[in-house]
DSSP file (Angstrom, degrees, kcal/mol; ACC not computed):
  #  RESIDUE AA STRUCTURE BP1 BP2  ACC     N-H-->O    O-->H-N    N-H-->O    O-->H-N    TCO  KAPPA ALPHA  PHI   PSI    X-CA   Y-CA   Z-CA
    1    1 A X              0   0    0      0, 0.0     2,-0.5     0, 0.0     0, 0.0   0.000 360.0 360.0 360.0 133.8  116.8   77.0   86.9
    2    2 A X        -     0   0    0      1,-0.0     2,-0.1     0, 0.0     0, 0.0  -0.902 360.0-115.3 -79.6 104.9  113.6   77.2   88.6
    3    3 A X        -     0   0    0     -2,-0.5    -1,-0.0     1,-0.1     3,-0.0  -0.327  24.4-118.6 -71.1 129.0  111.0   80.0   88.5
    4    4 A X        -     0   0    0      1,-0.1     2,-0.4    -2,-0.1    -1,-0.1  -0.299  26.5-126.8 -77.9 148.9  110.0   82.1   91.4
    5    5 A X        -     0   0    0      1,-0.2    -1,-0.1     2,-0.1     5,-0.0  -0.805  23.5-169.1-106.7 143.2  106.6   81.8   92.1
    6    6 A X        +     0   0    0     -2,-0.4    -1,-0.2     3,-0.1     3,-0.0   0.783  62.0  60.6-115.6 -40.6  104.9   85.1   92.3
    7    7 A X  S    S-     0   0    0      1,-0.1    -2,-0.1     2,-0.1     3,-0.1  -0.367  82.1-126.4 -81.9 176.9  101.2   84.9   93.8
    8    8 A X  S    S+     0   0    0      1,-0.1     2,-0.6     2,-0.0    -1,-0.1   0.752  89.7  61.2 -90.8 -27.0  101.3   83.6   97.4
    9    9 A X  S    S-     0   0    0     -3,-0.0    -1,-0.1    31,-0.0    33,-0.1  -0.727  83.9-122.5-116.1 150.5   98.8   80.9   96.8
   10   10 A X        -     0   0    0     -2,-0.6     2,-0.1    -3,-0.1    -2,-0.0  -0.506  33.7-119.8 -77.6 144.3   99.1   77.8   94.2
   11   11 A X        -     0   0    0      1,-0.1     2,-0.3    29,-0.1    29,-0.2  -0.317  19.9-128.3 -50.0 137.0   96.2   77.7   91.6
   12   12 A X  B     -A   39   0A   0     27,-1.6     2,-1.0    -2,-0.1    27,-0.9  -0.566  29.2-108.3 -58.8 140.6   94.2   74.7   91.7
   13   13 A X        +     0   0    0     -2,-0.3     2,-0.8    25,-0.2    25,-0.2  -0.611  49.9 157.3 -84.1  85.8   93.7   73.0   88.1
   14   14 A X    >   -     0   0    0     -2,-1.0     3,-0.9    23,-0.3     2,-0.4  -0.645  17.2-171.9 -84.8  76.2   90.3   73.4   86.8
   15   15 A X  T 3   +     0   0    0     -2,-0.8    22,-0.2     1,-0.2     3,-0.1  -0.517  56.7   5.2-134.1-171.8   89.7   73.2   83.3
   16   16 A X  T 3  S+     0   0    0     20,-0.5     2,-0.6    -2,-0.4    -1,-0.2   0.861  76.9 156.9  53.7  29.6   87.1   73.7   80.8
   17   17 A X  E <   -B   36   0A   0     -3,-0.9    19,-1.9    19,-0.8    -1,-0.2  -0.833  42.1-137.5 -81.5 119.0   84.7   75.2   83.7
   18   18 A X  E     +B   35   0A   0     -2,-0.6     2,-0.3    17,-0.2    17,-0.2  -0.559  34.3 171.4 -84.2 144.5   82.4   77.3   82.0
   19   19 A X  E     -B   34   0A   0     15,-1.6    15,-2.4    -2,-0.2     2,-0.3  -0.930  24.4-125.9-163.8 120.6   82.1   80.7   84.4
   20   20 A X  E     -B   33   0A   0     -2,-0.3    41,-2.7    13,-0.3     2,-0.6  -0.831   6.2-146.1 -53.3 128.7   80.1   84.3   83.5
   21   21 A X        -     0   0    0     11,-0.9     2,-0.6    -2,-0.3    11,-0.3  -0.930   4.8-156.3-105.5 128.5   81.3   87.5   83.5
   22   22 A X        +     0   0    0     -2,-0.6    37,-1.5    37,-0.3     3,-0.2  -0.880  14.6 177.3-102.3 112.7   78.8   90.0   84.5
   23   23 A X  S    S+     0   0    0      7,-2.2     2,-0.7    -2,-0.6    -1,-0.2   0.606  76.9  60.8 -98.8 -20.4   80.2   93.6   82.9
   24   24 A X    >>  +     0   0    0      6,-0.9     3,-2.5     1,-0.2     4,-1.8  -0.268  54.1 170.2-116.8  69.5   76.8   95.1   84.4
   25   25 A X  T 34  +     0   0    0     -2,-0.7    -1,-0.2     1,-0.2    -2,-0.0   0.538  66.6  69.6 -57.0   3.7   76.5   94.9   87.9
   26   26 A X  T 34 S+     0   0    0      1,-0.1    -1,-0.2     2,-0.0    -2,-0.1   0.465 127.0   5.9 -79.7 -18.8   73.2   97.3   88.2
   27   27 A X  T <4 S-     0   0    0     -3,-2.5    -2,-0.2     3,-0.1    -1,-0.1   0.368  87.5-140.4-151.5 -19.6   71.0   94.9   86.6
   28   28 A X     <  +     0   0    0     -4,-1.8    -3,-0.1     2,-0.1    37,-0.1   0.648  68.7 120.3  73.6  13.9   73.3   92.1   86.3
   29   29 A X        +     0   0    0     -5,-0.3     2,-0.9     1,-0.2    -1,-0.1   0.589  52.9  79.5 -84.2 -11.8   71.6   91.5   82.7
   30   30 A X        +     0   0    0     -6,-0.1    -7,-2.2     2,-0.0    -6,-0.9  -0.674  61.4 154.4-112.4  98.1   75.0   91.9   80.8
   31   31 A X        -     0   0    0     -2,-0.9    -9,-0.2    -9,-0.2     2,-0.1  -0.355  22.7-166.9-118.1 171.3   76.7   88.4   81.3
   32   32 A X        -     0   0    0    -11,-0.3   -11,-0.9    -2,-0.1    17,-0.1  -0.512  23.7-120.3-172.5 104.2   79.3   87.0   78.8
   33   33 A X  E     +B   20   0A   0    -13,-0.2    16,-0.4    -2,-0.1   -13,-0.3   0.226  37.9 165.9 -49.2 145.2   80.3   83.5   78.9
   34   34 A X  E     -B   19   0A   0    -15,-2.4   -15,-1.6    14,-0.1     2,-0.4  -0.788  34.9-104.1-134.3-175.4   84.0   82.4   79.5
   35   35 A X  E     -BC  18  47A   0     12,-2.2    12,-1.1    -2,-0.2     2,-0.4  -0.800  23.7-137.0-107.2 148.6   86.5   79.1   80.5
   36   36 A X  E     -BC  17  46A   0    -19,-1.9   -19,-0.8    -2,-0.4   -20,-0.5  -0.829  22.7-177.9 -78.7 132.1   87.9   78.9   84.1
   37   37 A X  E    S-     0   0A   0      8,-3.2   -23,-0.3     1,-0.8     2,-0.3   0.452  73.3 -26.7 -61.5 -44.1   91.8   77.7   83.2
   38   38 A X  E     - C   0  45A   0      7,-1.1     7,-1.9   -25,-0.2    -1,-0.8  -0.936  68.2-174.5-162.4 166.8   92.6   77.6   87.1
   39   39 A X  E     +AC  12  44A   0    -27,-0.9   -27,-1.6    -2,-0.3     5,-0.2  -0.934   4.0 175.3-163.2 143.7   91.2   79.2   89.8
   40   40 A X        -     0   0    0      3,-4.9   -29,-0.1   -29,-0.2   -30,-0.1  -0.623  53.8 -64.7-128.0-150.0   92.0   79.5   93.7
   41   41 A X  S    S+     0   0    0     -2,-0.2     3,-0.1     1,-0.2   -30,-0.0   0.680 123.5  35.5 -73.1 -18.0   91.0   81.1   96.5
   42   42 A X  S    S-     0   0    0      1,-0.3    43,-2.6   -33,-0.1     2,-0.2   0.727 124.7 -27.5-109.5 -13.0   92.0   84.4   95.5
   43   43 A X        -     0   0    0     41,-0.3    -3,-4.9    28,-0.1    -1,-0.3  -0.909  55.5-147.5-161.2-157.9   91.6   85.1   91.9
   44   44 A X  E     -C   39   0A   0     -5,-0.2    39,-3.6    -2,-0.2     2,-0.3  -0.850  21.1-120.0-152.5 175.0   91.6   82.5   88.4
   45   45 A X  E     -CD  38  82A   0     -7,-1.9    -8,-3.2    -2,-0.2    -7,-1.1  -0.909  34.9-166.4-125.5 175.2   92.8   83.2   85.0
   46   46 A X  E     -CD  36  81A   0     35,-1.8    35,-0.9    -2,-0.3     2,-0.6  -0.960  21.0-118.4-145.8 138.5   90.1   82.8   82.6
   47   47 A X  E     +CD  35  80A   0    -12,-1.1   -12,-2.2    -2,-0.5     2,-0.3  -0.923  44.3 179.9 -99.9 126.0   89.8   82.5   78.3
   48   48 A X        -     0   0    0     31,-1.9   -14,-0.1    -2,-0.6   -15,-0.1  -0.928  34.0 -80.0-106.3 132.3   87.9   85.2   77.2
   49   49 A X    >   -     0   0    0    -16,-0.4     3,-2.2    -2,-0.3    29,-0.0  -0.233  34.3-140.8  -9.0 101.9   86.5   86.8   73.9
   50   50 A X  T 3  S+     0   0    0      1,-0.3    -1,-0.2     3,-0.0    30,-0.1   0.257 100.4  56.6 -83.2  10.0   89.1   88.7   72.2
   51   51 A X  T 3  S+     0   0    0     28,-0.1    -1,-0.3     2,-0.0     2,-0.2   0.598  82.5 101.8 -44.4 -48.4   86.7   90.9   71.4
   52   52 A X    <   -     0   0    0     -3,-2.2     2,-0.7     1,-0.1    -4,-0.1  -0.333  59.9-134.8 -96.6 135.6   85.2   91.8   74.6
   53   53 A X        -     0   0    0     -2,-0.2     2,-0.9     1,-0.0    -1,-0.1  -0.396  26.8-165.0 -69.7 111.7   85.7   95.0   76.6
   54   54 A X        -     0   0    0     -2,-0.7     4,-0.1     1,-0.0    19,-0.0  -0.732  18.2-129.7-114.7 119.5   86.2   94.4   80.2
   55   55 A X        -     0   0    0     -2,-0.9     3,-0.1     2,-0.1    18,-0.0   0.425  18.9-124.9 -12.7 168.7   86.1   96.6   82.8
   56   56 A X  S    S+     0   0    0      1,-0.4    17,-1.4    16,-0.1     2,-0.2   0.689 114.1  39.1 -90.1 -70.4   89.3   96.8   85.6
   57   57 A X  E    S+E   72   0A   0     15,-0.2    -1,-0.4    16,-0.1    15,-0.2  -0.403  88.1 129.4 -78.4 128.6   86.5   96.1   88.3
   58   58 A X  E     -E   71   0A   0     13,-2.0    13,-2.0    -2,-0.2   -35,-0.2  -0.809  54.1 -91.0-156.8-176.2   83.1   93.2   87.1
   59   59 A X  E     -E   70   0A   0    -37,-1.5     2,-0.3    11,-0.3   -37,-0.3  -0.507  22.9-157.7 -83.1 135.2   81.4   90.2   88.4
   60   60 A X  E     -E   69   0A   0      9,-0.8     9,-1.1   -39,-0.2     2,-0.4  -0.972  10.0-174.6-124.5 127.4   82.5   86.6   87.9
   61   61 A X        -     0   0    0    -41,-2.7   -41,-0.1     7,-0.3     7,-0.1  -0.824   8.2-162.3-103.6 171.7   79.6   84.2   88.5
   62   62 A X  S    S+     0   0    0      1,-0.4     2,-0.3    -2,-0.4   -44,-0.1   0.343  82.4  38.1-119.4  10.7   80.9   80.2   88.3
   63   63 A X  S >  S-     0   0    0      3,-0.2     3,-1.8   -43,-0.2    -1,-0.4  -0.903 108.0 -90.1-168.7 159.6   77.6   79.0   87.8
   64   64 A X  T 3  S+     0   0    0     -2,-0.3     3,-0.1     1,-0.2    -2,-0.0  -0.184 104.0   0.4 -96.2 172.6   74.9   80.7   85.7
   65   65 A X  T 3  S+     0   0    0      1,-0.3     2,-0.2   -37,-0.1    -1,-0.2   0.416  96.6 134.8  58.7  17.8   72.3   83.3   87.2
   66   66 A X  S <  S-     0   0    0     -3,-1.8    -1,-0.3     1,-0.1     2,-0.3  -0.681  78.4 -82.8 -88.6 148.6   74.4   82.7   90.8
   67   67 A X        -     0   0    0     -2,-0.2     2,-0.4     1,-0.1    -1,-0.1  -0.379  60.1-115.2 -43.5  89.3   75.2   86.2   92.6
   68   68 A X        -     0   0    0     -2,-0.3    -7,-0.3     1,-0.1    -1,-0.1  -0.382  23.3-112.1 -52.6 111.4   78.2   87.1   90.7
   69   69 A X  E     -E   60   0A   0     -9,-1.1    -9,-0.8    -2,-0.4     2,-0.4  -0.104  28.2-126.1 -20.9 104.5   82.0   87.4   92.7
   70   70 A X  E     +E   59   0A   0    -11,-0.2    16,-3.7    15,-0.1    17,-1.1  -0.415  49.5 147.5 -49.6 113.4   83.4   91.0   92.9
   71   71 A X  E     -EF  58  85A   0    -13,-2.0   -13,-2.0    -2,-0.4     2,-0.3  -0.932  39.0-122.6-147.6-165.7   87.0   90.9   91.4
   72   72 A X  E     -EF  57  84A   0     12,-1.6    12,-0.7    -2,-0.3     2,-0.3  -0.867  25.8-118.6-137.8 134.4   89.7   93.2   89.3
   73   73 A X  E     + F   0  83A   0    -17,-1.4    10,-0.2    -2,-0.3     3,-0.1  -0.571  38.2 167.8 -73.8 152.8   91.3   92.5   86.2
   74   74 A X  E     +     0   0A   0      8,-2.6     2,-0.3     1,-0.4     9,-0.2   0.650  61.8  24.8-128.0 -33.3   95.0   92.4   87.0
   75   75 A X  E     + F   0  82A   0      7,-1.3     7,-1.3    -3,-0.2     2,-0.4  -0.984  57.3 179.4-143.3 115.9   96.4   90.9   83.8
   76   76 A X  E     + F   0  81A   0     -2,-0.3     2,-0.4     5,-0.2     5,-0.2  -0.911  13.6 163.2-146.3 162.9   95.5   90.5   79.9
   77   77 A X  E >   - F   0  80A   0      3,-2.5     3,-2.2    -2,-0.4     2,-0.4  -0.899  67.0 -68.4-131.8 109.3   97.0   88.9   76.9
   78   78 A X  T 3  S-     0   0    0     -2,-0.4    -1,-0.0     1,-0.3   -30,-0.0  -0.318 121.5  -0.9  26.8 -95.7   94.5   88.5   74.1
   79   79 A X  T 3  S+     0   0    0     -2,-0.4   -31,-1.9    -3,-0.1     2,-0.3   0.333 120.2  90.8-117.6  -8.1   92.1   86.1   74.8
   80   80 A X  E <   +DF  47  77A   0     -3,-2.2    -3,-2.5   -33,-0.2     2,-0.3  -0.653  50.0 178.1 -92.9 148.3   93.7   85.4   78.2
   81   81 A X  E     -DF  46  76A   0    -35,-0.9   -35,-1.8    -2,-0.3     2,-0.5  -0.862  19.3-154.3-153.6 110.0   92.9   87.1   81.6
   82   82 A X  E     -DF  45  75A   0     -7,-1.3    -8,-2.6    -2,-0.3    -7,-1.3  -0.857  19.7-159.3-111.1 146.1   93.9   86.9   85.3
   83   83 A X  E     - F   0  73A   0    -39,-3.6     2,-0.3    -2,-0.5   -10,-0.2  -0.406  14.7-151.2-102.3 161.3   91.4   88.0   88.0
   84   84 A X  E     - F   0  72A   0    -12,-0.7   -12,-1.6    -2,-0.2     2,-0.7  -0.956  27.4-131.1-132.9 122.7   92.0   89.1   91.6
   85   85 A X  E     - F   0  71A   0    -43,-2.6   -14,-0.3   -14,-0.3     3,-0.1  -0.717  17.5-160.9 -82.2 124.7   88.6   88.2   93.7
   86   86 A X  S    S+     0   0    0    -16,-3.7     2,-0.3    -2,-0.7   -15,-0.2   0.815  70.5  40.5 -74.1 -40.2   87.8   91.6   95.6
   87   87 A X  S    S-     0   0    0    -17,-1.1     2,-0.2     2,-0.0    -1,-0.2  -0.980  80.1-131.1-144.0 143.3   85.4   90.0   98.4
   88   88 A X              0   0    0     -2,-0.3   -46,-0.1     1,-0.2    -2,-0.0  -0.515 360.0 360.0 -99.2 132.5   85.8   86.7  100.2
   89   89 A X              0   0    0     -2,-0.2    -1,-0.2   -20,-0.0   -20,-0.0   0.338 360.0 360.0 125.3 360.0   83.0   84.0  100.6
């Protein structure tokens, strides 16, 4: 039996991309590194700290001190996380 595919677009495979999440967007000084697992044009999921508090709404930058991506947590499972990118570009 096959599994319905839920987003509209398929993930690209990316992995082991090293990506900041920036928790502070006012000063943009509170970054905390993560892995890319996949990513497309509209969100990724990402391995995260199982520690760390995240916001619904943060910053993703993919490469460091670059002008972090707005996007929303939609999803987490421990140390696992899927993003929705808010603004396009």
């Amino acid at each position: 039996m096959r599994v319905k595919q839920k987003r509209a677009i398929r993930r690209m495979r990316r992995r082991h991309q090293r990506a900041w999440l920036v928790l502070d967007q006012v000063d943009g000084r509170s970054r905390s590194e993560c892995e890319v697992m996949d990513i497309s044009s509209d969100g990724a999921r990402l391995v995260i700290a199982s520690s760390l508090s995240v916001p619904k709404r943060f910053g993703v930058a993919l490469v460091p001190n670059a002008t972090p991506k707005e996007c929303e947590r939609v999803w987490r499972n421990g140390e696992m996380m899927g993003i929705r990118f808010t603004e396009q570009g």
